[in-house]
N, C-alpha and C positions, 0 to 999 in steps of 0.2 A: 504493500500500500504506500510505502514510503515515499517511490519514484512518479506514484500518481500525480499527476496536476488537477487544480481546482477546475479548470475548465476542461479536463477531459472528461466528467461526471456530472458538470452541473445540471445541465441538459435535463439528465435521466432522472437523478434527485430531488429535482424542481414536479415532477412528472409524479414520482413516488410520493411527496409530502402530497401531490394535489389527488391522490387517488386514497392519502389515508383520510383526507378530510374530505371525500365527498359525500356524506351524508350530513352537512353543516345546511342548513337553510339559504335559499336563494339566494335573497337580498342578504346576502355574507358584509361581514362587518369590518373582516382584517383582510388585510391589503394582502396580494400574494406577486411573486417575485416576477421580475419583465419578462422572462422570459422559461418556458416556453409559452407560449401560446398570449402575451397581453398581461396587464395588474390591473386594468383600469376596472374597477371592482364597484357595479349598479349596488350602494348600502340602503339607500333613501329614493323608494321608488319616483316621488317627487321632480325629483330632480332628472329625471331619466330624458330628459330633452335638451340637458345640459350639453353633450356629447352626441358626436356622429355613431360611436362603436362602446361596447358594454363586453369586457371579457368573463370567460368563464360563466356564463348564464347557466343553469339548470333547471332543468324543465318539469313541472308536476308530472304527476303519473293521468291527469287529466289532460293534460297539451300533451301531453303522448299520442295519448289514443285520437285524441283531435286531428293529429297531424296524420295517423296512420288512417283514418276514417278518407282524410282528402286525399291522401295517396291513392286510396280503393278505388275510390268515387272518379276522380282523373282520368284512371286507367279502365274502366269499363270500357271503352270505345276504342279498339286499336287501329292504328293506320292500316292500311290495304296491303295485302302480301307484296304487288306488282309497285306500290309508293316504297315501299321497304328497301325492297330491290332497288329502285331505283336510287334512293339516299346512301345505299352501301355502295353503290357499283360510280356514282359521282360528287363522294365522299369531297374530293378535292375542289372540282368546280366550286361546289358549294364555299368551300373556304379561300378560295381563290377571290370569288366574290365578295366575301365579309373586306378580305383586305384593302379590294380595289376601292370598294364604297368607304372604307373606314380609314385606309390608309397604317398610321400608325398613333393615331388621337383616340382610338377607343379603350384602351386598356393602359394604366397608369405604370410609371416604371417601378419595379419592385424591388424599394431601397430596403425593405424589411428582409430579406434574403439572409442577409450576413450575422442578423440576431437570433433568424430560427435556426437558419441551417450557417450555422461557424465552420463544417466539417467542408462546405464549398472549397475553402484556402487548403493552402499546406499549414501543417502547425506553426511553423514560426512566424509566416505571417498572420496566420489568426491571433496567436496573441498580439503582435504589434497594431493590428487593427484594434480587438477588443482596448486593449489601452489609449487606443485614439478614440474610441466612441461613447467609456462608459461617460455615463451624466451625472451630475448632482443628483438630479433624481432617481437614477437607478439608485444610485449609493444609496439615497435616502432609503429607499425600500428595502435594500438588503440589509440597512442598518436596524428600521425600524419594524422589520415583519414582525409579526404576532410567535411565531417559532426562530429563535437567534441559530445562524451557521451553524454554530459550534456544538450547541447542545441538540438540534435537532436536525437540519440537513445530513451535517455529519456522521449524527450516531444511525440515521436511516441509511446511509449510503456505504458505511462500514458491513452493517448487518447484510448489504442487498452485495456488496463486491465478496464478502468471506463466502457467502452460497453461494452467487452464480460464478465467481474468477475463481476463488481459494485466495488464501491471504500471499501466497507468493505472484500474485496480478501485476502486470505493469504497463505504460507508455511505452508502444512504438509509432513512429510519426501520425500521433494524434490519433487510433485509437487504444481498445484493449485489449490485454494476450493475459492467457494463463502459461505459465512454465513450459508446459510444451509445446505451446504455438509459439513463443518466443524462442523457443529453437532450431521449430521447424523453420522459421523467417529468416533467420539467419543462417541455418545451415542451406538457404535456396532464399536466397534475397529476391525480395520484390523486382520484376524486370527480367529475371533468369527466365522466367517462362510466361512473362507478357507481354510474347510477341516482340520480343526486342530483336532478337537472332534477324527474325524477318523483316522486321527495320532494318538491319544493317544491308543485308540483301536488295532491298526496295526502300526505296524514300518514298515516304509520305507525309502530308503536314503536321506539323508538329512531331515529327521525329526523332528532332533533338531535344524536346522538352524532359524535364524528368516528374513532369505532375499537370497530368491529362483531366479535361470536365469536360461531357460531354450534355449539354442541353438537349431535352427532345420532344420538338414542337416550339419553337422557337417564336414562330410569331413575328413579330414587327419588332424585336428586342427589347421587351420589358422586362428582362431578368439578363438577357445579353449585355448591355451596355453598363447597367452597374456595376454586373463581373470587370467586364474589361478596363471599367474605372481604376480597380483595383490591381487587377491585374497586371495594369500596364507599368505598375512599379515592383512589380514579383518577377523574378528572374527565372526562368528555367519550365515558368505555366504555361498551357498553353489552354485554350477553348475552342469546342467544336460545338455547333449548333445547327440545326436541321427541324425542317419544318418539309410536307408533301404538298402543302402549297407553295408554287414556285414564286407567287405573288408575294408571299411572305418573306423569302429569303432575300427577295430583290431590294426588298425595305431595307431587310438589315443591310447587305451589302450598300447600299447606295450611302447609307448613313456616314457623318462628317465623322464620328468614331471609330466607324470599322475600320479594321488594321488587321492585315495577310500576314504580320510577324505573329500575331497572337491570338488570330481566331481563325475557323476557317468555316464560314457558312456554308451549307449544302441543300438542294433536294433530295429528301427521300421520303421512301412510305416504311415506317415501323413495320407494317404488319405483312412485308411481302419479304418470306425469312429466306429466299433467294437472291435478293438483293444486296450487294455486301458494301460493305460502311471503305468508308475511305481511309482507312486505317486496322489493322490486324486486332483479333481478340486477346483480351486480356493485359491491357496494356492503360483501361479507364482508371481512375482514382476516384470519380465522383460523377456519376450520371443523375442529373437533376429532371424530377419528372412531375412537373408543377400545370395541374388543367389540362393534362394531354390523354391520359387517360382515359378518362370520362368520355373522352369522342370518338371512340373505337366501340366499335359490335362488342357488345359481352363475350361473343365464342370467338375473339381472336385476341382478346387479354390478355391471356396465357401465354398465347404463345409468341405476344410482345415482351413479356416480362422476361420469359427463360431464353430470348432471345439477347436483351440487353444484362442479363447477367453474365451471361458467356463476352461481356463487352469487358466487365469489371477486372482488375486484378484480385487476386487475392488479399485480400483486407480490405477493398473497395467499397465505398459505400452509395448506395443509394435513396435519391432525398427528394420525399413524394408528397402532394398535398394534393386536392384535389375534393369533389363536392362532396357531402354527407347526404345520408338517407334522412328526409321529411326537412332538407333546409328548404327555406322561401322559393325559392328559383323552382323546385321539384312540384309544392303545392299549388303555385301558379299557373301551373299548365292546365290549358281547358278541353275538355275530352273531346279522342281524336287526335291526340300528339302525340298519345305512345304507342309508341312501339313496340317493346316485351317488359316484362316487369319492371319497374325503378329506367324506365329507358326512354328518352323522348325526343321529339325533333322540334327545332326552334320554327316559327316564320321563313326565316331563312334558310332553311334544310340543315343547319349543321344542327348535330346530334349531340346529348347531354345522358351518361350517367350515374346515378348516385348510391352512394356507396355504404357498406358498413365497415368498422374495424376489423371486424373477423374475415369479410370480404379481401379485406385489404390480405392482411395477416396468411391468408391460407394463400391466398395467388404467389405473394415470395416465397413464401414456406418450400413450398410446391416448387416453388426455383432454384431452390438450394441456398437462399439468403435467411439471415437471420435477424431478427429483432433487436433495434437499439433503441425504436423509439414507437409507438402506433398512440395516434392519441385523439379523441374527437375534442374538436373545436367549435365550441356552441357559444354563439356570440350576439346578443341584441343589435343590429342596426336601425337605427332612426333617422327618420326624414325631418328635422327638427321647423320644416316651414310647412309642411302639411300634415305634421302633428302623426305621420305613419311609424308604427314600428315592425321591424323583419326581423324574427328568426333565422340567425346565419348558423349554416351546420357544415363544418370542411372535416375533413383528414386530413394529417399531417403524421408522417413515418420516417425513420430512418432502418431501414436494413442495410445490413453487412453482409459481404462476400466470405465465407470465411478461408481461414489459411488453412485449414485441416478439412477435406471431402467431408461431409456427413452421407458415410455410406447406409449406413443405416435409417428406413423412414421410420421406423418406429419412432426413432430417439429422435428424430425431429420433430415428431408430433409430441413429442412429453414435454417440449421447448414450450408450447401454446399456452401463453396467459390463462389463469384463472377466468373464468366469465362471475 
């Protein structure tokens, strides 16, 4: 435990304290730490039009069933087999079009990035960044939470690192190994067999980097351009990003930020596992997979996922958010937009669907990835000038690659969360 750092754990302990107290009442009193997921904490309903966003909401077992009732009701009327078809088979057009009409003005850039998911950097720059970002006010909350670091983050993170690592756990570049995955890492260093040999054979972009992220669904670069902010003072990084609408990719490129030293946008479709990525497997450090999800067919998920696994190195991580089951966007649909359970098509034909944890949870499992972080995020949004409020429901996950195969499925399924 010695060589752990505070931020290689916080993440997960933040998660643990928020799961020992969730049977605390709604409207919660003490304030809970920035991250993950928000502190801004609805205590005095009152006031709940103070603020655009409300973190951590909790929902009765009455808005439960409310939200699951509109879900039913939504979905009685499904689109036409032959409309079905046709939304799967020009999946792209449809998103080709969002862009042209939208450009790169519809969806805001995602400077929150680097507070949920830290694991985006290599660790020496994530701490140099975190030390450029905390605020007064974080401080203030990590000073003032209702449970103090010391006696209560720590003694929780202690108990959760001796069962799942054993007490001889340590840091290698920012995440965590038990004693014999820190020797199998070493005895076969990362790169030994991620695709590097065939780097040297074939050059491809970013070749010479030694700390690869690959975005997927890129978009008009709303999570692209922050990266590259950073990026562009980290030596040795490089980024790749890919969206199947070609309209998309041409946004990023054309942008007064994009740079061929340290990014290399692409066309491709995730879901066509014939088509090969512009760079060899197992050579990723960090495939970030934020909203892309959700707009693929439920029966080719799968076999997106165990696809971009085979992308990861071993210790690689993968860093996923994406919609929840009964958020606002899912209830709003008017019958006649879905398509198969939890699955819907917008106006504009692109496709939306929503998700559970355990959904989430069983598709990496299934991949050979493991669990660092799975968490629903239930969040009041308000329209503070039409007096509207929305129930925001995401996921947000971290899974690992691990260094050691798990040959065995049983012992991956014993890995699954308590329900």
């Amino acid at each position: 435990m010695g060589s752990l750092s505070t931020m290689n754990f916080t993440p997960r302990l933040f998660a643990l304290c928020l799961r020992r107290n969730k049977t605390q009442p709604r409207h919660q009193s003490n304030r809970r730490p920035s991250v993950p997921l928000g502190s801004r904490i609805l205590t005095d309903p009152s006031k709940v039009f103070e603020h655009n966003m409300w973190d951590h909401m909790q929902w009765s077992q009455e808005e439960e069933e409310n939200a699951r009732k509109k879900a039913t009701e939504n979905s009685l009327v499904k689109v036409l087999s032959e409309d079905q078809d046709k939304y799967e088979r020009e999946a792209s057009k449809y998103w080709n079009e969002f862009y042209k009409t939208h450009k790169n003005n519809f969806f805001k850039d995602r400077n929150w990035l680097f507070l949920e998911f830290p694991e985006i950097l290599p660790e020496k720059r994530r701490q140099e960044f975190k030390a450029e970002k905390i605020s007064s006010e974080h401080t203030k909350i990590i000073n003032d939470n209702s449970f103090s670091l010391k006696d209560g983050m720590f003694e929780e993170g202690e108990k959760y690192w001796k069962k799942n690592y054993g007490g001889g756990s340590t840091a290698v570049q920012g995440y965590i190994y038990n004693k014999n995955q820190v020797k199998a890492l070493t005895e076969n260093p990362q790169g030994k067999n991620c695709g590097e040999e065939l780097g040297k054979a074939e050059s491809f972009p970013g070749c010479d980097a030694t700390y690869r992220i690959l975005e997927v669904g890129c978009g008009a670069g709303n999570s692209v351009f922050p990266i590259l902010k950073v990026l562009c003072n980290t030596p040795g990084t490089f980024l790749y990003c890919c969206d199947f609408a070609s309209g998309a990719v041409e946004l990023v490129k054309s942008h007064s930020s994009y740079n061929s030293a340290w990014c290399s946008a692409f066309v491709h479709d995730v879901c066509d596992d014939a088509l090969p990525y512009p760079f060899p497997d197992e050579i990723l450090d960090v495939i970030l997979l934020v909203f892309v999800l959700s707009t693929i067919h439920p029966d080719r998920m799968q076999g997106v996922v165990n696809r971009l696994a085979k992308l990861l190195k071993p210790g690689g991580m993968l860093l996923f958010r994406d919609y929840g089951r009964y958020d606002t966007a899912q209830l709003r649909f008017k019958k006649g937009h879905c398509l198969s359970e939890n699955f819907y098509v917008r106006g504009d034909g692109t496709r939306v669907y929503f998700f559970t944890k355990d959904e989430v949870w069983s598709m990496f499992n299934l991949a050979g990835l493991t669990e660092v972080q799975n968490l629903v995020d239930r969040r009041l949004q308000v329209n503070r000038k039409k007096k509207v409020k929305m129930q925001r429901v995401w996921i947000q996950s971290k899974f690992q690659k691990p260094l050691l195969s798990l040959h065995n499925p049983e012992e991956a399924t014993k890995r699954h969360p308590c329900k």
